[in-house]
FINUSE-324620 format. One record per residue (C-alpha): residue number from 1; residue in three letters; x, y, z. Coordinates in Angstrom, 2 decimals, decimal comma. Layout:
// residues N
[NUM "ala" [X Y Z]] ...
This chain:
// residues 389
[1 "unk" [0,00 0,00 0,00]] [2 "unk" [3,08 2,27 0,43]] [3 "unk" [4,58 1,51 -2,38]] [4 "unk" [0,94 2,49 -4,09]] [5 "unk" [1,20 5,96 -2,72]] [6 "unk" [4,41 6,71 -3,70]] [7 "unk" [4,10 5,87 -7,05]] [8 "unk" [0,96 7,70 -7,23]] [9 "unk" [2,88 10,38 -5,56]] [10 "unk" [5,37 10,36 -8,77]] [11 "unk" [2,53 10,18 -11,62]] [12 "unk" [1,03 13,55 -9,94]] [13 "unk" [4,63 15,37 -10,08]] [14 "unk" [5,09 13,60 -13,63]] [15 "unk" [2,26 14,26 -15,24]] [16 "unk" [2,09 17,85 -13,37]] [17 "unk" [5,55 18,89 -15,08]] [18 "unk" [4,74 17,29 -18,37]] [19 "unk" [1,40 19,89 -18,11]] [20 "unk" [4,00 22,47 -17,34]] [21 "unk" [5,40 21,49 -20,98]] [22 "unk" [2,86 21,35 -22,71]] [23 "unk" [1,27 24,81 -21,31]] [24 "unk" [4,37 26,30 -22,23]] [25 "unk" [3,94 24,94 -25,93]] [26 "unk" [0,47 26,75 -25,98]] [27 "unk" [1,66 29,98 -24,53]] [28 "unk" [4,22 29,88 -27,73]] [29 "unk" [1,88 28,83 -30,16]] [30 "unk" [2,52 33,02 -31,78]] [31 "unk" [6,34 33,28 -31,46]] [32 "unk" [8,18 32,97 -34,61]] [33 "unk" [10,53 30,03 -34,09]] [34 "unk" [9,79 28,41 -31,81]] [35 "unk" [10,26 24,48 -31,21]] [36 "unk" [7,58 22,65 -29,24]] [37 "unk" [8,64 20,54 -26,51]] [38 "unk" [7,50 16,85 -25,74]] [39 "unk" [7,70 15,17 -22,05]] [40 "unk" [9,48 11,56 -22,09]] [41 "unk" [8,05 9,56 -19,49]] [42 "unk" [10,30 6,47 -18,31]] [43 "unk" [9,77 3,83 -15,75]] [44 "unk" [11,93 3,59 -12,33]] [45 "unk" [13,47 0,20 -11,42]] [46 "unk" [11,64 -2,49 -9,26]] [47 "unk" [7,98 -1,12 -9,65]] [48 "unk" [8,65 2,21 -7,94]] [49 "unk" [6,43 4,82 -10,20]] [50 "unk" [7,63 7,21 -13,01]] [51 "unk" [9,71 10,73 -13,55]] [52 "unk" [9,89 12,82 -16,31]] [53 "unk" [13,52 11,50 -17,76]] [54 "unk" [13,88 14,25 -20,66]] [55 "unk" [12,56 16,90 -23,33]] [56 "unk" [12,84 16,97 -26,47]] [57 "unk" [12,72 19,96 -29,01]] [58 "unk" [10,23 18,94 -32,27]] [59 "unk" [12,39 18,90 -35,42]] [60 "unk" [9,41 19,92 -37,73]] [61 "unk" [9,46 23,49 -39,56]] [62 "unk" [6,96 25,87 -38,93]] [63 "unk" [4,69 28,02 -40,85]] [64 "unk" [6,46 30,88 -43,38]] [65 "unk" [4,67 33,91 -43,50]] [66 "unk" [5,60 36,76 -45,42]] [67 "unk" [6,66 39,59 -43,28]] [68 "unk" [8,04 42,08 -46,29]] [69 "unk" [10,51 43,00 -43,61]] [70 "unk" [13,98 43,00 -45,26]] [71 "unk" [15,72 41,78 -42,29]] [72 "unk" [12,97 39,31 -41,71]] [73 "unk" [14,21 35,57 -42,68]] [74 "unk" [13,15 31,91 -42,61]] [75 "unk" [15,34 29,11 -43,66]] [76 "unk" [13,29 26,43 -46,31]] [77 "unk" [14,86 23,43 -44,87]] [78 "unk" [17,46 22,57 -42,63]] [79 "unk" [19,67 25,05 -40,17]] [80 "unk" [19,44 27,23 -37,32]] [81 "unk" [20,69 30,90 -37,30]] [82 "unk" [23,87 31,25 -35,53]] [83 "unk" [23,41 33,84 -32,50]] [84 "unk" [26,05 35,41 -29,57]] [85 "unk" [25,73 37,66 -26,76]] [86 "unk" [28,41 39,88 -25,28]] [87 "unk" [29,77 37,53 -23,35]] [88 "unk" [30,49 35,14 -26,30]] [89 "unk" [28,09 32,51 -25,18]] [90 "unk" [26,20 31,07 -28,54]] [91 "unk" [22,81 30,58 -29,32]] [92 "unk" [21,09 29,07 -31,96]] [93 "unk" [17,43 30,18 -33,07]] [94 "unk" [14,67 29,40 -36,58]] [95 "unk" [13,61 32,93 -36,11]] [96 "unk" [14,89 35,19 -38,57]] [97 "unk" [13,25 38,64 -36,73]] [98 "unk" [16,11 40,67 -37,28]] [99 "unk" [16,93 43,98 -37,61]] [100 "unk" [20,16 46,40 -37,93]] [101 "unk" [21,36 48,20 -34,65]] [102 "unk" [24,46 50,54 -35,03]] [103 "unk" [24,62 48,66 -38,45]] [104 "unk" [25,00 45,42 -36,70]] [105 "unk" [22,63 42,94 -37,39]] [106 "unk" [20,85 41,67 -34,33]] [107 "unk" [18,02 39,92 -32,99]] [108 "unk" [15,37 42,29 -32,50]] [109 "unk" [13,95 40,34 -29,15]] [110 "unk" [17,32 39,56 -27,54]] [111 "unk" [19,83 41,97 -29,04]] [112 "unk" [22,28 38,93 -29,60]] [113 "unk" [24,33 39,33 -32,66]] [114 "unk" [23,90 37,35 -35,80]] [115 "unk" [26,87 35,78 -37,43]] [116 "unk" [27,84 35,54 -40,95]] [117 "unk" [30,89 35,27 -43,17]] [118 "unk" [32,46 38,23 -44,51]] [119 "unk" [34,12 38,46 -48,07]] [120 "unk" [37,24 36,40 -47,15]] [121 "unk" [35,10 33,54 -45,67]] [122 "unk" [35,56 34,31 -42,08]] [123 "unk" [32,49 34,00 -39,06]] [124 "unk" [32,14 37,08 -37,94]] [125 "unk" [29,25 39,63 -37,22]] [126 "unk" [26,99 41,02 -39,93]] [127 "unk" [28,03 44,71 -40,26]] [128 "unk" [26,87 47,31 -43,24]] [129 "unk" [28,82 50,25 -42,00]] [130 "unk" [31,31 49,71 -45,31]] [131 "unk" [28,50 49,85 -47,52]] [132 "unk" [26,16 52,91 -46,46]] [133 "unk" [27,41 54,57 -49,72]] [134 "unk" [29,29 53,55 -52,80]] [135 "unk" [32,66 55,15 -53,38]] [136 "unk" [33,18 57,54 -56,38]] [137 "unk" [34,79 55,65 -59,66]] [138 "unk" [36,68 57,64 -61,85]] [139 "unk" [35,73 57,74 -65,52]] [140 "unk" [38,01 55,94 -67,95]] [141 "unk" [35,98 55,64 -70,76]] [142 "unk" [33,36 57,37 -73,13]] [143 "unk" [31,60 56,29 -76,27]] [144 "unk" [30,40 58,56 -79,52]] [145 "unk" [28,04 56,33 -81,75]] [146 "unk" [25,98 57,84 -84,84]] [147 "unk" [26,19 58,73 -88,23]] [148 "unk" [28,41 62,16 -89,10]] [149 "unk" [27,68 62,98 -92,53]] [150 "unk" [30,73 63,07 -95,01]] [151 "unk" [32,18 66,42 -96,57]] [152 "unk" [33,51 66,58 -99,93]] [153 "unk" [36,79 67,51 -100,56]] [154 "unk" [37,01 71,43 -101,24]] [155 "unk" [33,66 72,52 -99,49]] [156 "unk" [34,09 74,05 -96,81]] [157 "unk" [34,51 72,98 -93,43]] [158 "unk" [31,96 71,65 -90,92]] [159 "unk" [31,74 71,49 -87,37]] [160 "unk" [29,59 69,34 -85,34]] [161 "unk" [29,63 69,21 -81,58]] [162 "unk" [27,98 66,38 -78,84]] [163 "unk" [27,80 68,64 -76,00]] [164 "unk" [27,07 67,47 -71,99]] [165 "unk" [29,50 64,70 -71,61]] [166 "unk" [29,29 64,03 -67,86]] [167 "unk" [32,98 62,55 -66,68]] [168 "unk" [33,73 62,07 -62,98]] [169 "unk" [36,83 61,26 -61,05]] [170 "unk" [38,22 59,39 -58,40]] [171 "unk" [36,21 62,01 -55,56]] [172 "unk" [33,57 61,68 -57,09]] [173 "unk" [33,75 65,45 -58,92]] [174 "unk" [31,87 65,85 -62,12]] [175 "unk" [33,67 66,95 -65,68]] [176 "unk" [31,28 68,45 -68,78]] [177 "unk" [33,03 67,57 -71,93]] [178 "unk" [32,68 68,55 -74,93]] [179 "unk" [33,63 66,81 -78,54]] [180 "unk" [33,65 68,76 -81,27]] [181 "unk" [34,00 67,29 -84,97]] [182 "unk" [35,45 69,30 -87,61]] [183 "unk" [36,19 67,73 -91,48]] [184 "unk" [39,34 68,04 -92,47]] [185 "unk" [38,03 66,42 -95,94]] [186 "unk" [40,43 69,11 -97,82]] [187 "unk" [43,78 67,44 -95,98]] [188 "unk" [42,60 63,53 -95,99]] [189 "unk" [39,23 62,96 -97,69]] [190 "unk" [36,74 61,05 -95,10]] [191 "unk" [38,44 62,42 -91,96]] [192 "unk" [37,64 64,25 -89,07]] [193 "unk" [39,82 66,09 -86,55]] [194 "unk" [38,40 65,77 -83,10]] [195 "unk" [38,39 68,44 -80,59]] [196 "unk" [37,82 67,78 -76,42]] [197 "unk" [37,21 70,86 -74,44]] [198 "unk" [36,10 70,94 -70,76]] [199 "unk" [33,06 73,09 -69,03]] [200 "unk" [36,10 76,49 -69,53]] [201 "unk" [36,33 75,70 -73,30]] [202 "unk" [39,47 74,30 -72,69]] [203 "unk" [41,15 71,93 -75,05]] [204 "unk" [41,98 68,62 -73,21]] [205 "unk" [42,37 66,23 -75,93]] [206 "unk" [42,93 65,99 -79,59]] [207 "unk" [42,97 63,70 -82,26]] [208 "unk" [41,72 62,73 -85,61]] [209 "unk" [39,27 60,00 -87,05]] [210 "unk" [39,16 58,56 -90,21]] [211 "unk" [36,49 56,35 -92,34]] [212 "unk" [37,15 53,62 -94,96]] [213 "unk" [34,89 53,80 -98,41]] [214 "unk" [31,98 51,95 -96,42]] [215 "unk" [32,07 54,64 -93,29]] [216 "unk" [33,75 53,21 -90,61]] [217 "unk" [36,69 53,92 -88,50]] [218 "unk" [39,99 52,84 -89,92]] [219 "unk" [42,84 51,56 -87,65]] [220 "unk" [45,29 53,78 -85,39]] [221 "unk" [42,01 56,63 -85,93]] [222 "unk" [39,48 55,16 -83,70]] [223 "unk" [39,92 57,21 -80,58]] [224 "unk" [41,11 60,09 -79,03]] [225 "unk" [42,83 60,27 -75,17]] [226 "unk" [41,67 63,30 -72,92]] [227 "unk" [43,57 64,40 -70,38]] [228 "unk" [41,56 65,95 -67,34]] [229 "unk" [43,40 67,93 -64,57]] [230 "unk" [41,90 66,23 -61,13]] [231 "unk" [43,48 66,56 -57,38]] [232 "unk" [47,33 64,64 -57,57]] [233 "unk" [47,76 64,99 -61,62]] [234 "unk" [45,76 64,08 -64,45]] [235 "unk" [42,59 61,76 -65,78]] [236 "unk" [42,90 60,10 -68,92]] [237 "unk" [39,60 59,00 -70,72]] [238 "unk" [39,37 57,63 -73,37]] [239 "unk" [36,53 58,62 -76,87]] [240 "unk" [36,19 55,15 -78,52]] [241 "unk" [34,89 56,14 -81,93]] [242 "unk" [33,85 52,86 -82,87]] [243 "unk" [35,79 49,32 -84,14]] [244 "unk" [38,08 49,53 -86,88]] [245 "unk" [35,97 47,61 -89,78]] [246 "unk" [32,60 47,56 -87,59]] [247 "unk" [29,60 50,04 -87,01]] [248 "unk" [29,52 50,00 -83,75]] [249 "unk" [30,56 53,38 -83,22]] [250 "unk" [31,02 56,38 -85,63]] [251 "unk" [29,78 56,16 -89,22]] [252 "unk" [30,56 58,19 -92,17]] [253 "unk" [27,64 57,81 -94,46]] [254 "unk" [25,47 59,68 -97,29]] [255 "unk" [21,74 59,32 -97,11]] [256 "unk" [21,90 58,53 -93,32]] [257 "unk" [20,34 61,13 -90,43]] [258 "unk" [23,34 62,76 -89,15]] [259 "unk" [22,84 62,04 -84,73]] [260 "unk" [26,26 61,68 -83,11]] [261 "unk" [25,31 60,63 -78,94]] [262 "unk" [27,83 60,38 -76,23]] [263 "unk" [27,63 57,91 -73,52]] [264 "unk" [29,61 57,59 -70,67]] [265 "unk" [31,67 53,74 -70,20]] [266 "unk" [31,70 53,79 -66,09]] [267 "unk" [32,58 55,95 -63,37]] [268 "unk" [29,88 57,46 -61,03]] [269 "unk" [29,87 60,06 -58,06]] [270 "unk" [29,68 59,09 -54,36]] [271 "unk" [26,37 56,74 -54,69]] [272 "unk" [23,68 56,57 -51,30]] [273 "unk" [22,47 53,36 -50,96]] [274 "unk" [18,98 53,14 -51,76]] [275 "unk" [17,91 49,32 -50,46]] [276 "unk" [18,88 46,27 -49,44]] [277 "unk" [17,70 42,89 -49,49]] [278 "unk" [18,77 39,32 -48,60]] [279 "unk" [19,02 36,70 -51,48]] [280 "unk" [18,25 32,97 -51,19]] [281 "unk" [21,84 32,02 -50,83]] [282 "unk" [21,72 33,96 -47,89]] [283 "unk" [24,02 37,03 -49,12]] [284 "unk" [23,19 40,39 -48,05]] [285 "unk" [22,62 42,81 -51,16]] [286 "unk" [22,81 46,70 -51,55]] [287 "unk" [21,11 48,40 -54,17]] [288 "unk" [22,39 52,31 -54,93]] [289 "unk" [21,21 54,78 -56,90]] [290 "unk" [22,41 54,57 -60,98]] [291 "unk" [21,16 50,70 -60,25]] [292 "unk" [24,72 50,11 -59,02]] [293 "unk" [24,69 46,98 -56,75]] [294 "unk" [27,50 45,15 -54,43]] [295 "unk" [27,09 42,16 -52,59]] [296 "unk" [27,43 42,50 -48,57]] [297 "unk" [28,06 39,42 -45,97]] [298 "unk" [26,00 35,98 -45,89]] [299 "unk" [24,30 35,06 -42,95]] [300 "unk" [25,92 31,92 -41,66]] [301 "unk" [24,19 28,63 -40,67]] [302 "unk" [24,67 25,87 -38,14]] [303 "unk" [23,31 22,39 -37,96]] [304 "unk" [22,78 19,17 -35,70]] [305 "unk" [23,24 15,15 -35,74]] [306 "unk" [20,42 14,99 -33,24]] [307 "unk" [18,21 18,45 -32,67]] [308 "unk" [15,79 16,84 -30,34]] [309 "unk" [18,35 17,36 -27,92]] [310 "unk" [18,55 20,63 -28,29]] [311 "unk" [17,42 23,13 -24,95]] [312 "unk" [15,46 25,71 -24,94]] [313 "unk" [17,20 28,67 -23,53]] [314 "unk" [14,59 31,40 -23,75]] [315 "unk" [11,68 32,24 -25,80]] [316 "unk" [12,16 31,20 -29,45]] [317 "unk" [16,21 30,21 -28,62]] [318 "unk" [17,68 27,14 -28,33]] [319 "unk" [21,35 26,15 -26,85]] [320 "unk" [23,51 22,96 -26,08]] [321 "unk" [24,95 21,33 -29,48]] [322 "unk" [28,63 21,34 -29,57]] [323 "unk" [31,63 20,92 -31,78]] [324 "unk" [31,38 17,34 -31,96]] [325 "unk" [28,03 17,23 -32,93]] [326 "unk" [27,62 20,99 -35,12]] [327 "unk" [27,99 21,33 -37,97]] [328 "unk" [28,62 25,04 -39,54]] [329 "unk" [27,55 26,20 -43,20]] [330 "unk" [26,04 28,62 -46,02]] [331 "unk" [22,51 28,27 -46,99]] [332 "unk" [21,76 26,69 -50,64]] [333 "unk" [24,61 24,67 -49,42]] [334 "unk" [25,17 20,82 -48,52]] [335 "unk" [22,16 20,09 -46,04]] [336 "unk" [21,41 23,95 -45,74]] [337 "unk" [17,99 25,24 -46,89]] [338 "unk" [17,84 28,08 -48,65]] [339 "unk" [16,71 31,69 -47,02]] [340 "unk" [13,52 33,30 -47,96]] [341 "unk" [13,82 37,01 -47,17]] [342 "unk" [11,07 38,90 -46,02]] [343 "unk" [9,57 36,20 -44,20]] [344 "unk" [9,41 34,65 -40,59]] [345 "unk" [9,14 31,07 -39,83]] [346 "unk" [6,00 30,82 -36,89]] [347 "unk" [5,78 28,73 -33,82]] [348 "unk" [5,70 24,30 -34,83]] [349 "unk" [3,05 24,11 -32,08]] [350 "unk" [0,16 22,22 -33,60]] [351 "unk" [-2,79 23,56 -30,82]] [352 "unk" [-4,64 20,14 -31,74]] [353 "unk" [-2,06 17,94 -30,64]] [354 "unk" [-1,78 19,92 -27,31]] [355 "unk" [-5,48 19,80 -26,72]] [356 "unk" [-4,97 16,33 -27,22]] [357 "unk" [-2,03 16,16 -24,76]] [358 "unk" [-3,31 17,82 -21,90]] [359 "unk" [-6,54 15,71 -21,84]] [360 "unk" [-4,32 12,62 -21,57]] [361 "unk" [-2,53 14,84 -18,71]] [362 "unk" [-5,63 15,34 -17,25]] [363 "unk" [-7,01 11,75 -17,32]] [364 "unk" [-3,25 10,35 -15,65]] [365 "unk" [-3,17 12,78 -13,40]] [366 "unk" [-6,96 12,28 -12,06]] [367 "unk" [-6,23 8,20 -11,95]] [368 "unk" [-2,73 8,69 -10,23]] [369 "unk" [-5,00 10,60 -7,71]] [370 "unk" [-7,65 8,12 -7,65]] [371 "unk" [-4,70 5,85 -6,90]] [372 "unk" [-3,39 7,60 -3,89]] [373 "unk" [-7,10 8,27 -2,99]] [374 "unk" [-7,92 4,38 -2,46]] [375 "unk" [-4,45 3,74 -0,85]] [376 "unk" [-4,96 6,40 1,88]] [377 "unk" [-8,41 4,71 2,11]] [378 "unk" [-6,84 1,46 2,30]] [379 "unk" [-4,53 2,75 5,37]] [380 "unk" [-7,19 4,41 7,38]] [381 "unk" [-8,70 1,08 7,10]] [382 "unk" [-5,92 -0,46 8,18]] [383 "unk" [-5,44 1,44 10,96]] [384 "unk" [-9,22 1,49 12,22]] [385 "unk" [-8,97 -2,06 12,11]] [386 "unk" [-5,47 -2,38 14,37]] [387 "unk" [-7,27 0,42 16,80]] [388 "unk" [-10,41 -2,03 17,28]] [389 "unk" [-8,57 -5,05 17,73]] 
């Protein structure tokens, strides 16, 4: 009879703490990330009741929702996010709520930092500082396309200019050129000498183009250098007048609209970055204005042999795996799912099974009581009888 009340004694704590589990679960159900628990029962030796002997975290994904948050991000498959505090302890978490803090990505719940690998492969934070605006790139080259019309030998001469050729240089200052196109048809029949002139009208290159019988740009007269005066010395940028042979450039021809353009190769000013995004792969990517775009850090991912035995260590964070057993990576990688920006993966909590759960809690817990019930019963009887004997 003893014996009966102790054990019943150990199904109410059991089945109490495995309620305490499974409440816990429910109270979840909303936070993105999290991993349901499950209570293992397990007998103790020689008939003496049952204890709780361990928890274990449910594998399954949850629900991804689309958040349109940037910084928000799920993994599609298999991975945790790699998380550390201050102190360098490391977490591991499924919930991608992130945001940027001092231009360090972070949790947004717990502040912890989120880890990634930087351009040289090393795991380090995930910092944007070096990419809130786009250096200047100086100009190097410049392209004239169109048709100039040819001049006959003896007329006289004519001019034709492509005015507002935007240049920049290495800080990011801007250059108007100007190229001006005068026929020198009385000198070499089907040539041109070329003219550059900055913004002050004056003369920074000079040069001289030249068209074969079907109008296009002969060898050794297919482009003219510029020399720009900038901070430390000079510029040179290059007018590419089109392929020797080709008509991808300049043209000579009769019968055609005369419409010489000017377009600028590369080079920009100091660009602000205008938005950023996450890719599948994980990579973080900035978008600036001129739809320039460089590619940032990539978020960094960690797996398990066995994730059941993961702990929970607050909220929608989990802790314990180890070297042995972890297993570090890049999403779109090996076992890695890939990341879905702008999206959260919710709670794995299925509110059915719980409901399900606690009513088998319910029903042990209200027979282990019954149990203890009757013993105690059994004793006073016991007792009663001794006292009338």
């Amino acid at each position: 009879m003893f014996q009966a009340l102790f054990n019943s004694l150990s199904g109410l704590f059991s089945f109490s703490r495995s309620l305490n589990t499974v409440s816990n679960n429910i109270t979840n159900m909303n936070t993105p990330g999290f991993r349901g628990s499950d209570s293992y029962f397990a007998n103790l030796s020689n008939g003496r009741g049952t204890h709780i002997d361990s928890e274990g975290l449910r594998t399954t994904p949850g629900e991804i929702r689309q958040t349109r948050n940037a910084t928000d991000l799920a993994i599609e498959g298999d991975g945790f996010f790699i998380l550390t505090n201050e102190e360098g302890d490391v977490f591991y978490s499924r919930a991608g709520q992130f945001v940027f803090k001092d231009d360090i990505l972070v949790d947004a719940v717990s502040g912890h930092r989120v880890m990634g690998y930087d351009s040289s492969g090393r795991l380090t934070t995930i910092d944007r500082s070096d990419y809130r605006s786009l250096p200047a790139l100086a100009t190097t080259g410049v392209h004239i396309r169109g048709n100039i019309l040819p001049v006959a030998a003896g007329a006289p001469a004519v001019t034709t200019n492509v005015n507002g050729i935007s240049v920049f240089d290495a800080a990011g200052g801007t250059h108007v050129l100007t190229a001006t196109f005068t026929s020198n048809s009385a000198v070499t029949p089907g040539s041109y000498l070329v003219t550059i002139t900055n913004a002050a009208g004056v003369t920074v290159g000079t040069g001289e183009v030249r068209f074969d019988a079907a109008g296009s740009p002969i060898a050794g007269f297919s482009s003219v250098t510029a020399n720009l005066s900038v901070a430390g010395g000079t510029q040179a940028v290059t007018f590419n007048l089109g392929t020797p042979g080709m008509r991808d450039g300049m043209t000579s021809n009769e019968g055609m609209q005369a419409n010489l353009t000017g377009s600028v190769d590369d080079g920009h000013g100091i660009l602000a970055l205008m938005d950023m995004r996450f890719d599948e792969e994980g990579v973080l990517q900035f978008a600036y204005s001129q739809s320039e775009e460089r590619s940032g850090p990539r978020i960094a991912l960690a797996g398990f042999s066995n994730e059941s035995e993961m702990l929970l260590a607050g909220g929608r964070l989990v802790s314990g795996g180890t070297a042995a057993n972890r297993e570090l990576g890049r999403p779109g990688e090996g076992r890695f799912g890939k990341i879905a920006g702008g999206h959260l993966e919710m709670s794995n909590v299925n509110l059915t099974q719980e409901f399900a759960d606690m009513i088998i809690i319910q029903r042990g817990y209200q027979a282990s009581s019954r149990v203890m019930s009757v013993s105690n019963e059994m004793l006073e009887q016991l007792y009663n009888s001794t006292r009338g004997g």
